[in-house]
N, C-alpha and C positions, 0 to 999 in steps of 0.2 A: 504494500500500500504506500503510496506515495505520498508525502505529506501536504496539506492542504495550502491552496496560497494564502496568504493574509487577504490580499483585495477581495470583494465579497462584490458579483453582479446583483444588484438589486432589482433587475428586468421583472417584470409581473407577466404571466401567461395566463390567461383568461380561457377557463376553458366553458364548450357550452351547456347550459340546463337542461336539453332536451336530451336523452341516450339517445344514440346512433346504433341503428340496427346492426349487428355483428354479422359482416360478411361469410356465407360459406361456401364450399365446393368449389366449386371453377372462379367464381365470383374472390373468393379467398385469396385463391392462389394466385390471381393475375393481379389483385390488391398487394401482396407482399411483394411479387416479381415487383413490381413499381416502386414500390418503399424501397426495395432494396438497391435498384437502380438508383434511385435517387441518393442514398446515403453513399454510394460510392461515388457519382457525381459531387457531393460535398465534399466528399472527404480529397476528392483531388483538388476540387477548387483552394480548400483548406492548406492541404501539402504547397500547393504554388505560394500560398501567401506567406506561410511561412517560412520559405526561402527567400520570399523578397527582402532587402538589404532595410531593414529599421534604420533611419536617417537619423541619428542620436548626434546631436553637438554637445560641445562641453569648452568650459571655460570656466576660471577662475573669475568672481567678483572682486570690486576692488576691496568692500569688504573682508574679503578672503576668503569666504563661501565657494565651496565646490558648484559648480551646476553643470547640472545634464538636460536638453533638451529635444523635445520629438515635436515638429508643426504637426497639428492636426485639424485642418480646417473643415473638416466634414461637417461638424456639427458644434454649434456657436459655445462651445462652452470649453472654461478653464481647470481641469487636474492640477492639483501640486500636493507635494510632500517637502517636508524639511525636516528629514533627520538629524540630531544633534549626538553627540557622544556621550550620553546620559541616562545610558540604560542601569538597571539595577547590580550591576559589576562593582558599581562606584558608593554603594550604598553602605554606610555604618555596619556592621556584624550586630549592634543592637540598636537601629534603626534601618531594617529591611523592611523595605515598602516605603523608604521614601521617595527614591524614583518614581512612580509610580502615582503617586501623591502628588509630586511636584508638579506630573504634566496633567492629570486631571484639573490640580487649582488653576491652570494658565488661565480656563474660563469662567471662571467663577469671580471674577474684578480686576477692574482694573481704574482707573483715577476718575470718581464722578458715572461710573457704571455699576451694578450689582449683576451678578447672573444671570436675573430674570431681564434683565438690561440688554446684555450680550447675546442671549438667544435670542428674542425677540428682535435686536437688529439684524442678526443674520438669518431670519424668515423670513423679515420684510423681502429683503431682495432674493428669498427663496436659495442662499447655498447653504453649502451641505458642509459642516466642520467636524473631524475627528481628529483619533490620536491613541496613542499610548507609549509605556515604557516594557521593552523586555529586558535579554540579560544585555546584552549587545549595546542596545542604541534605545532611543526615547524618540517619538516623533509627530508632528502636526499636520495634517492635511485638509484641504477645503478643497470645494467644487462649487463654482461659480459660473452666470452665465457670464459669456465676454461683453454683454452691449455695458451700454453706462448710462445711470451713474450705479447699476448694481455692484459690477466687477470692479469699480475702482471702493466703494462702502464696505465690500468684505476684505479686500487686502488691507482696506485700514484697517477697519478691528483687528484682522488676525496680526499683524505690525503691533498695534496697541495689547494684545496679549501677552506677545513672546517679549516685548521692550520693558513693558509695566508692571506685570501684574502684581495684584496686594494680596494674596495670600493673607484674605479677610479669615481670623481664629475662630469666628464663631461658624463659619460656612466647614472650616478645618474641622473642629470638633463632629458637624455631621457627616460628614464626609468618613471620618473614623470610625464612626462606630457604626456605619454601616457596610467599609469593609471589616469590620472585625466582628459585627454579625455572621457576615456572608463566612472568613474562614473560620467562624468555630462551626457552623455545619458544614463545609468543605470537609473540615479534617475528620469530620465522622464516617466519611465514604472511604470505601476501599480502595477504592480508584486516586482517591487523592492522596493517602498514604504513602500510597506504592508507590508513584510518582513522587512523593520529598524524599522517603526510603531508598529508591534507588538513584537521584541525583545530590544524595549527602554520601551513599559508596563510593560514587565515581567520582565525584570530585570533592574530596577530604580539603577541608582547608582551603578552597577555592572559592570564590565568588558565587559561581557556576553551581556548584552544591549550597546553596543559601535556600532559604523559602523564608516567605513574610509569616510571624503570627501572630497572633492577639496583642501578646506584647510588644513587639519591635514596631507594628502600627502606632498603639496605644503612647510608645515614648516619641514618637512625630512631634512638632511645634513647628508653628509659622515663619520661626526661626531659622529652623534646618531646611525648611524650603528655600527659604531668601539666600542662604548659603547654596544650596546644591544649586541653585538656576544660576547664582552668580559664578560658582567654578565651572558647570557643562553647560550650559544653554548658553554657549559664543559664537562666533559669527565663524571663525576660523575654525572652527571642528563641524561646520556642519555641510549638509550635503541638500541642494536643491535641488528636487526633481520636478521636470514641469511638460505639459502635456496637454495640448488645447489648441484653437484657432487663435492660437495672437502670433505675431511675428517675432521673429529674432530679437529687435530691438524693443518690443513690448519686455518680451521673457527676462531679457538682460537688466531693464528697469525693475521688475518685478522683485528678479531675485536679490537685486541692491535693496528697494526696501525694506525688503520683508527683513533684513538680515545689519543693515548698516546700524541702526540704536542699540545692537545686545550687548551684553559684557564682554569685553573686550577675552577674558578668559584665559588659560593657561592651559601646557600640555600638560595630563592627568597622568599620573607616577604609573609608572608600568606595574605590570599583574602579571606572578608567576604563572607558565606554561604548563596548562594539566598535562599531566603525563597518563599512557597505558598504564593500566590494573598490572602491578606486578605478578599479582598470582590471582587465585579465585576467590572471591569473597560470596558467602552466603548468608541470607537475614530471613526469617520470619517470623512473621507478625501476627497473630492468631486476630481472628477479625469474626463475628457472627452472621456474615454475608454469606450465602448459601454457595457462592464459586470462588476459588482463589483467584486473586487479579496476580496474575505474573511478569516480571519485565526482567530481561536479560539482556546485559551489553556495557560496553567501555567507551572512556574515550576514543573518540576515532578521525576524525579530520574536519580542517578547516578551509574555509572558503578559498579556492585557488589551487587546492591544491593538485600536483599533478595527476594524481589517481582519481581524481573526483569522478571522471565520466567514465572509469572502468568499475567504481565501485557501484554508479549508478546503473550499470548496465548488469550489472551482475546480482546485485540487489533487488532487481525487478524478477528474476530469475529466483532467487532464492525467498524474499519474502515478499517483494512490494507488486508483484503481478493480480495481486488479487489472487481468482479461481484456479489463475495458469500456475498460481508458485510453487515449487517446490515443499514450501511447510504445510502450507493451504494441504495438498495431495495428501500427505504423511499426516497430516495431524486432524485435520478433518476428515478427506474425503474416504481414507483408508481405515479410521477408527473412528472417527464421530466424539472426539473429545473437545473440540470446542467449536461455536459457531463461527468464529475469524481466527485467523491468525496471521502478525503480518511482523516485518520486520522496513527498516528505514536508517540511511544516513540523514543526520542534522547538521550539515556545516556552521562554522558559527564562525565568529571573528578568533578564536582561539580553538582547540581542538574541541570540535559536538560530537554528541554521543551516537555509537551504533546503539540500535533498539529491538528488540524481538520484542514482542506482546503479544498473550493471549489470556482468556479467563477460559478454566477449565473446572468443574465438579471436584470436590474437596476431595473425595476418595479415589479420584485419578489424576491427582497432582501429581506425584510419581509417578504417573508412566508420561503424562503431557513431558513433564523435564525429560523425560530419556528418549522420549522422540524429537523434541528438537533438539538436544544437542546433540544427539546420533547424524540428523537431518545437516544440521551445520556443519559438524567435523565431514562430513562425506562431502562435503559442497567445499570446503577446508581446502578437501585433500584433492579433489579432482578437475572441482571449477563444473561449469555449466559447459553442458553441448555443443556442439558446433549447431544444434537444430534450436536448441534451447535459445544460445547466442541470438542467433538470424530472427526467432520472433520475439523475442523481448526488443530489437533494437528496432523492427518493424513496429511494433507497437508502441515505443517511444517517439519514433519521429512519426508517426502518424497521429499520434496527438498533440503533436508541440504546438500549433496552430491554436489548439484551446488556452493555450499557456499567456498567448498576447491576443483574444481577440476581442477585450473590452480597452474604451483608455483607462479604467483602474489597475488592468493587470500589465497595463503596459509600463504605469506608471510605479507599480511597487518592484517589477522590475529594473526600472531606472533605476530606484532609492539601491537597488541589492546590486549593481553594476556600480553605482558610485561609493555607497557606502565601504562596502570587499575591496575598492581598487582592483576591480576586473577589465578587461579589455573593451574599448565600444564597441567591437565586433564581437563579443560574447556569445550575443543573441543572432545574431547572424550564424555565427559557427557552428551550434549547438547540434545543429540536425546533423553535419557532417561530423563533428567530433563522437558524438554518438554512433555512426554508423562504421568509425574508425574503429573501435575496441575492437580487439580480437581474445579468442580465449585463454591465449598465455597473458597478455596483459590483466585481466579476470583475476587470472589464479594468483597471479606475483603482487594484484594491487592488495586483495584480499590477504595475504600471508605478512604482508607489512603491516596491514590497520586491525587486524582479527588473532586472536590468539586462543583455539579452543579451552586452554585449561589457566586463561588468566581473562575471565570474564565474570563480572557480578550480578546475582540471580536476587531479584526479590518476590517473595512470595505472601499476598496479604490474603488468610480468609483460612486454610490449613493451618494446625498447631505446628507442626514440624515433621520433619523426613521419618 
């Protein structure tokens, strides 16, 4: 399974109230002959677009602001993001969740405005404002139409957010204790245990293995805000991505803007290099969930790097194919021990973790673990098919065309080509660097990033082995 994009199509499909009679016999089959003609008709049209060359510019602002930019005049309206180096990396050990914090209050005031101020200006002119912080980066985006004076009303406000904001204590105060509702039932699931349980194995001591809780929220102040926006929310660590019918010298003013008032800011002290699981670590958690949640895997690589698109290719192969994978076969379709199972690379700015997952019935915990790791050491040892290869990398570049065909996904593409310092021809490459893997590159990328008997297993819901 492949991990989901962040950009999210918000399209509505209307479908109609009256049922449609169900085609059969000849009637049927000449219905499907057509469907299916058609889907392969799409899917070439699809194949060509995504070889077409993404026209991405970039330039540095005088601010210092990175920017990336793609014209798109089709339809009158403004994308952007601005990622800042402000994710929860940077965050206190007992103040995690201020990140997090910091980029929710950007909307919530700013000089002579309250919340209810700020949303209500950016309805008037109907855009669309988001954001969030991960481990990596923090970031804001809006969608605006281009005419005026709407598109010039939202650049201001959002200017006036990221320049000003007051980080009003009493809006602070709700704000906390309604994330600190939301993770004291978070951490009652199993699902979300597993999840802090196996990213405090894999990265001891790291950033990366942190989670927010009750309390690291609860010790927040309007204070620590005004701090963490004045060291990471600066003009020179951040990253413009922009995407819309304005022109070159619209984009170029834009990104000065939006970026020229922030804190000037400094570079952020470096973060040791997670390292591979030296050997195996195992934890379980006894949980009164009726399945175990399971999650298996180590650090494993970061963005750029040169095995990225053999791991990818191989990954589709072993757990991220869906139906067609490898674990899917062995762990479902051969025994019926869990409804999914999938596996995935998470590049990050520092080494992301390989992941296996599945939930499986408490009294066949034990055999779920010995079929996939039997499943992986044999994938280990041999690599995937030459047949295996040729349809997983078929099935890759046959859908890469889903991967850019709103301007959200083109544009969180941008943020992830600027942000990584990856090539502008990234997205151009993709299909052909994909269809380059061969299975000795498979086997050699996998035997550098995978170690079968130095991997960490968590199990929430089973007492123990």
């Amino acid at each position: 399974m492949q991990r989901p994009a962040l950009a999210r199509d918000t399209t509505m499909i209307r479908f109609p109230m009256n049922p449609i009679p169900t085609p059969t016999g000849a009637l049927r089959r000449a219905t499907l002959r057509l469907a299916w003609t058609a889907l392969a008709l799409l899917a070439a049209l699809w194949h060509a677009q995504a070889r077409a060359v993404l026209p991405i510019e970039h330039w540095t602002a005088p601010s210092g602001a990175r920017v990336y930019f793609v014209h798109a005049p089709s339809i009158p309206m403004l994308d952007l993001s601005i990622a800042f180096d402000a994710g929860g990396r940077y965050g206190p050990p007992d103040r995690v969740g201020v990140a997090s914090l910091t980029n929710a209050m950007l909307a919530k005031g700013v000089p002579g405005m309250d919340e209810a101020a700020i949303a209500e200006r950016f309805a008037s002119v109907g855009a669309l404002r988001g954001g969030g912080a991960g481990d990596d980066r923090a970031a804001v985006s809006l969608r605006t139409l281009v005419s005026e004076p709407e598109m010039s009303t939202a650049l201001g406000l959002l200017e006036r957010m990221l320049a000003e904001p007051t980080f009003p204590a009493e809006v602070l105060a709700r704000e906390k204790e309604r994330v600190i509702q939301s993770l004291r039932e978070a951490l009652t699931k199993p699902e979300t245990i597993a999840r802090n349980a196996f990213v405090a194995e894999l990265y001891p001591g790291h950033p990366y293995g942190r989670h927010a809780t009750p309390e690291t929220v609860a010790a927040v102040t309007s204070e620590d805000l005004r701090a963490f926006h004045r060291a990471h929310y600066s003009a020179s660590g951040a990253v413009v991505a922009i995407i819309g019918a304005v022109t070159r010298t619209q984009a170029e003013e834009i990104a000065q803007r939006l970026t020229a008032r922030l804190p000037a800011g400094s570079p952020p002290p470096a973060l040791p290099e997670p390292a591979p699981l030296a050997r195996a670590v195992e934890r379980w958690i006894a949980h009164p969930a009726s399945q175990s949640h399971i999650l298996i895997g180590t650090p494993a690589i970061a963005w750029g790097d040169p095995d990225q698109f053999a791991l990818l290719v191989g990954n589709y192969v072993l757990g991220g194919g869906g139906f067609v994978s490898r674990l899917y076969d062995e762990v479902r379709e051969k025994r019926g021990l869990a409804y999914s199972v999938y596996s995935y690379f998470a590049p990050a700015l520092q080494r992301g973790p390989f992941t296996i997952g599945l939930q499986t019935k408490k009294e066949q915990t034990g055999l779920a673990l010995q079929v996939v790791r039997e499943t992986l050491a044999r994938f280990l040892a041999d690599g995937p098919t030459e047949q295996e290869l040729a349809a997983a990398k078929s099935n890759l570049v046959g859908g890469f065309a889903l991967r850019i065909d709103t301007n959200a996904k083109i544009l969180d593409n941008l943020v992830t080509i600027g942000w990584y310092r990856l090539p502008l021809d990234w997205l151009e490459r993709w299909p052909q660097r994909v269809e380059a893997v061969t299975v000795q590159q498979v086997r050699e990328a996998f035997a550098r990033h995978l170690h079968a008997d130095a991997l960490a297993t968590v199990v929430v819901g089973a007492d123990g082995p």
